[in-house]
C-alpha angles and dihedrals in degrees: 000000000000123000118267121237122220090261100048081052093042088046094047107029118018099042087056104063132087110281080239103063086029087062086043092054084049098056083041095052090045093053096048089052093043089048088051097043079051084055097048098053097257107100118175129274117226091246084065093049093048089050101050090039084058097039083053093040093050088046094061099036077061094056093251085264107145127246 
């Protein structure tokens, strides 16, 4: 079996999921990144949580629906 890239997951398995737990894996996925850039040595700015807190905001008031 080949290795799966982020978009064939994201095709057969993410989009497929309820906008709820999709939203959920989001917020998982960003944790774990931000925890490793901590541990890197390369924690966020405010400006990148703000960003990221409006870009997640905008995608549910407009009903997480894509593109």
């Amino acid at each position: 079996m080949r290795n799966k890239t982020a978009e064939d997951l994201y095709e057969h398995v993410v989009r497929r999921m309820p906008v709820k737990e999709r939203l959920r894996l989001a917020g998982l996925i960003v944790n774990d990144v931000a925890l490793a850039s901590v541990e890197e040595g390369h924690a966020w700015t405010e400006e990148d949580e703000q960003e990221l807190r409006r870009a997640s905001l905008a995608h549910v008031a407009q009903g997480g629906q894509d593109g």
